[in-house]
Steps between C-alpha positions, in 0.01 A plus 500: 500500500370184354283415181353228498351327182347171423582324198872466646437318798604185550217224414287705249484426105163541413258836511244245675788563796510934479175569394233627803139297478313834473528523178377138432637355176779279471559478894530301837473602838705259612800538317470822507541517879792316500690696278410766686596392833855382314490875383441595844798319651743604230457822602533412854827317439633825307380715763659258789810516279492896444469537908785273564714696280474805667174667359327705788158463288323268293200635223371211282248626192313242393525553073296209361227527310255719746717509769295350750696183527716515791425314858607753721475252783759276424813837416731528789368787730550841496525512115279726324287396197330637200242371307224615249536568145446869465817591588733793323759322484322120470812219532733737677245692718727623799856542298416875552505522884779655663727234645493258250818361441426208279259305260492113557244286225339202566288310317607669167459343146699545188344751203282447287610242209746349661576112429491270805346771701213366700225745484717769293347779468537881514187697644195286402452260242502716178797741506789330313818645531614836700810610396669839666861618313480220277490262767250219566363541829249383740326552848775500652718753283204753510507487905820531522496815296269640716714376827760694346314816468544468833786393569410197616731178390352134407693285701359134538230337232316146583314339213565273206845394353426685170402819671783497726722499190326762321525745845861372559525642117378790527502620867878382576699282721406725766153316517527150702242232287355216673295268274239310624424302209599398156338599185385219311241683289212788505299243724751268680819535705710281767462644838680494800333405850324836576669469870872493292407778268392681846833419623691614204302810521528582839894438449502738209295760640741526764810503313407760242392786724798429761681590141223786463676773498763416202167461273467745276133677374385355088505776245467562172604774228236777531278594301436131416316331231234258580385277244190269590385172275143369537363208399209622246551834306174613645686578842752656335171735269372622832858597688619675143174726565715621837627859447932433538444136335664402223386218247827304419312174310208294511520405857718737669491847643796707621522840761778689677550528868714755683528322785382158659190637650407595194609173330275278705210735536454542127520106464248427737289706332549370170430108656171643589369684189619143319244306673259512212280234388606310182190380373385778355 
């Protein structure tokens, strides 16, 4: 299975690039269509790559934004796609079918906060910090939690330089990183040519799942500790209201999971009682 974000793919630095024109605002169709398309052929690469290394199936969830970004035209055929943004399990939609041997990201940023990371964020644009075991995490640590849950291994990642380190980090060797581009700041980065990051991916895909089955599922310490860190204490007012959630300072509420499930459900939750309105 692949998931394939936005803000990671080779080319993009700006929101102007990930954000979809019908919701107006700070936005262009154009640019907008090219990252996607770029977005589009990652995957395809990954999936090409996955195929070639001995997968007998291909599903690619599209996990941007509202998930209605992919080109389905231009993946390799015969893989299976998933799009829409009311899924259960949103970036890793699929992980829970039988036969899935691996998780391969694409597109994938680093968390939220982090310097040189273009785009960084974790979630949407107001949650700060997630932390789980006293660990800084992001995206890409809470999916592969829930991979795990399954079973299910991260084995190949695609996106910036800084992200790449911080899933290298956290995820293990057993993850192959190919960066696309270089981190310069929140809003700029050196790129490669999107048909060598293509290449690089393809050769990675393929690589890490012939070396599949030595991958081994991300876990945790159950029950775990979640901390999350907003940026106004007015997100954290409304998620310390939640019956389980615990007020730990101004800006930061805390819960316990049994079990990953649990974990990721409970956070998505709390991302979406935080939208509040901060002018009063």
């Amino acid at each position: 299975m692949i998931s394939v974000d936005m803000e990671g793919v080779c080319g993009v630095a700006s929101w102007v690039q990930v954000s979809p024109p019908e919701f107006g605002g700070l936005v262009n169709a154009a640019e907008y269509q090219a990252a996607r398309e770029r977005m589009t052929l990652e995957a395809a690469a990954a999936a090409e790559g996955a195929l070639a290394g001995g997968a007998t199936a291909v599903l690619v969830n599209d996990s941007h934004d509202t998930m209605r970004n992919l080109l389905p035209d231009l993946l390799p055929d015969g893989v299976r796609f998933t799009s829409g943004n009311d899924k259960p399990l949103s970036m890793v939609q699929g992980v829970q079918e039988e036969g899935v041997g691996a998780l391969l990201f694409v597109g994938y940023h680093a968390r939220a906060g982090s310097v040189r990371g273009p785009l960084a964020h974790t979630w949407n644009g107001f949650i700060r910090n997630v932390r789980v075991n006293g660990r800084d995490t992001g995206e890409y640590g809470l999916n592969a939690l829930v991979a795990g849950h399954y079973g299910v291994p991260v084995i190949f990642a695609a996106g910036d330089d800084v992200a790449m380190a911080e899933i290298r980090d956290e995820l293990g060797e057993q993850v192959v990183c190919v960066a696309v581009k270089e981190g310069l700041s929140s809003f700029a980065a050196v790129h490669l040519h999107p048909r060598e990051a293509q290449r690089l991916i393809r050769e990675g895909a393929e690589k890490a799942v012939r070396a599949a089955r030595e991958g081994r599922p991300y876990k945790t310490i159950w029950p775990a500790r979640v901390e999350l860190s907003f940026n106004h204490q007015a997100r954290a007012d409304q998620c310390a209201r939640v019956p389980g959630v615990e007020r730990v300072d101004g800006v930061t509420v805390a819960y316990e999971s049994p079990d990953a499930l649990h974990l990721f459900q409970s956070f998505r939750m709390l991302a979406k009682v935080a939208e509040v309105r901060l002018e009063g």
